[in-house]
Structures are given as C-alpha cells and as structure tokens.
C-alpha positions, 0 to 999 in steps of 0.5 A, spaced: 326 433 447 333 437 447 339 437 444 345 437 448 351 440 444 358 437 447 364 442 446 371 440 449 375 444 453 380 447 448 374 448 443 371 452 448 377 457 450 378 457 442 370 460 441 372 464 448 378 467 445 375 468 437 369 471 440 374 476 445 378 478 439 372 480 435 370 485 441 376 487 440 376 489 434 368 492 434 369 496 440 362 498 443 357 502 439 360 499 433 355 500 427 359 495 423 364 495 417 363 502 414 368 506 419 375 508 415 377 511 422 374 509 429 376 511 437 379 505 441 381 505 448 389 503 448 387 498 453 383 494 449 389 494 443 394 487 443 400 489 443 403 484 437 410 486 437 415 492 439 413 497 441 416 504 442 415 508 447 408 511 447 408 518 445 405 523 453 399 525 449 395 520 443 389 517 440 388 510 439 384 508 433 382 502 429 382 503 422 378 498 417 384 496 413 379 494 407 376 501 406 383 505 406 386 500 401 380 502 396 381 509 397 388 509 396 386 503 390 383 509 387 389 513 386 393 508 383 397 509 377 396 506 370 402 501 369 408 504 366 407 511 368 410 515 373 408 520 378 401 523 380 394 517 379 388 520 380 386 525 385 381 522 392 379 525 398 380 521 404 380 523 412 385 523 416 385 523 425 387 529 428 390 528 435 386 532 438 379 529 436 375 530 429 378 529 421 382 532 416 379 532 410 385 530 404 386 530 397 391 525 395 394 522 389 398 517 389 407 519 388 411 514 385 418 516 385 420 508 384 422 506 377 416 503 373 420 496 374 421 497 381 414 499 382 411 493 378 416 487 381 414 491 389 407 493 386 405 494 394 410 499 395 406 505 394 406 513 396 402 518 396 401 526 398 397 532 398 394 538 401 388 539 406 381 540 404 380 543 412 386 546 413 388 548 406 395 550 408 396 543 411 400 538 407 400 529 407 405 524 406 402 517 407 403 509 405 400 503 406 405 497 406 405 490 409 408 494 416 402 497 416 399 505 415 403 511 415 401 518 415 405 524 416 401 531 416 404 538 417 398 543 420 397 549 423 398 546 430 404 542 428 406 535 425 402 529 427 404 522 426 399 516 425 404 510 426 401 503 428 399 501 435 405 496 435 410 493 430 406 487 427 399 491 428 395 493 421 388 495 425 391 499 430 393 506 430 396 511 434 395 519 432 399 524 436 403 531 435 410 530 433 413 534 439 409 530 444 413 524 443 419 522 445 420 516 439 426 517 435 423 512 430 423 514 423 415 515 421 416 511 414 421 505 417 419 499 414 423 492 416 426 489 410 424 483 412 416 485 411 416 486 404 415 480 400 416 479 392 409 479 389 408 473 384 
C-alpha cells in the first residue's frame, strides 16, 4: 500500500520558497560550508534593501558569514586592552578575479568601556601578504562586511550587495563607481546595545 502525504497550498509554496532560497544561497557547484568567499551571478542576489547604484564593473560574491566571524574572532583583544589583538591571515576578493592574502590584527581605537558596552563594533587592518605594499581596513558589524583595500591596481571596496544583506557582497575599483557612499557607513539604527 502507499502512503499519501497531503500538503496544503500555502505549506507547499513555503517549501517552494525555502527550497528556492537555499539555491540561492548554495550556488551550483557548491561543495558545502567550507568557502569564506564564493562567486555568485547578481542575478540570483535578492535585493533586501536600498541599494545604491551598482558600480560599471564588479564582482558579485557570497560570503559565509560563520567563517569570516571565526577568523576575525581570532584577532580580538583581551577586555581592557587597547589596540592591536592577535595577527591571522585571511583572503580577501579582488575584482578582477582571484584573492589576496592579508595579515590582519584587530585595531580598536574605541575606549575599553566603549567597546565593552558595543562589543560588535570592531575594526581591524593590515598589509598584503600577496602584494605587500597592499594595505586593509575592514569591519563586520550588524550592517554587514566592509573592506577597504589600497593595491598597486587601485583601491577596491567590498561593500554588501544591498542595505540589509549580510550574505552578499559586491567588489569593485573605487574609481569605477560612481557611488558617493561612504565605504564604513552604518545606520545608527542597526546597532543595538549587547545584554
């Protein structure tokens, strides 16, 4: 005898859509969870929020969030001191295709009682391991990644794809946009006090 599940409509089009973002977020060829950095056609991104105009020429990327907070993690500073934590490596896209490798330490510049009421704002920077005349500035806040890197080639941004979007990432040449945004801008209203 077989088994018949019934499924209503409206739980049918929830699997549809959870089955649709998964695709999404797994691109084909997906091996799994162990990417930091994987390219993404800007097609298959959702737009969550504002975005501002996309720069002439970029690259589209998914970033696995979990990966990137457990490097950074191992840059952090004790409670109560101040500036530079632990040295790690870390990849970071070019534009054009390919990584750059990075040593990066984390550099508060926030009071210890700052930083210890807003334990999720943190910066951190350093220099090429690839290029070593390159240098990084970069943060992970609730608004999402962002990255700043001087190169030989010129200074590149990695900003998310949209406002709201902590998966998805553009990388471009500074001087190929035409946005006016600032690359570390954060609304206000997306930083929430810890408890």
């Amino acid at each position: 005898m077989r088994s018949v599940i019934k499924i209503s409509m409206p739980a049918l089009m929830a699997l549809a859509f959870l089955i649709s973002c998964k695709t999404v977020h797994r691109p084909a060829g997906s091996s799994g969870d162990d990417f930091l950095w994987k390219d993404i056609p800007a097609q298959e991104i959702p737009v969550m929020g504002y975005q501002s105009p996309l720069p002439s020429q970029y690259r589209s990327l998914l970033m696995n969030t979990v990966k990137m907070r457990t490097i950074l993690r191992k840059t952090h500073t004790q409670p109560g001191n101040t500036g530079s934590g632990p040295a790690t490596v870390i990849e970071l896209p070019l534009p054009e295709g390919g990584y750059g490798s990075f040593t990066i330490t984390e550099q508060n510049t926030m009071a210890p009682a700052l930083l210890a009421k807003y334990p999720q704002l943190r910066t951190y920077g350093g220099t090429g391991i690839t290029e070593p005349t390159a240098s990084v500035r970069l943060d992970f806040m609730p608004g999402g990644f962002h990255a700043y890197l001087s190169t030989e080639r010129g200074a590149v941004i990695i900003e998310p794809f949209s406002m709201g979007d902590t998966l998805h990432y553009l990388c471009f040449y500074k001087h190929l946009s035409s946005r006016e945004k600032e690359v570390f801008e954060i609304p206000a209203d997306s930083i929430q006090e810890e408890k």
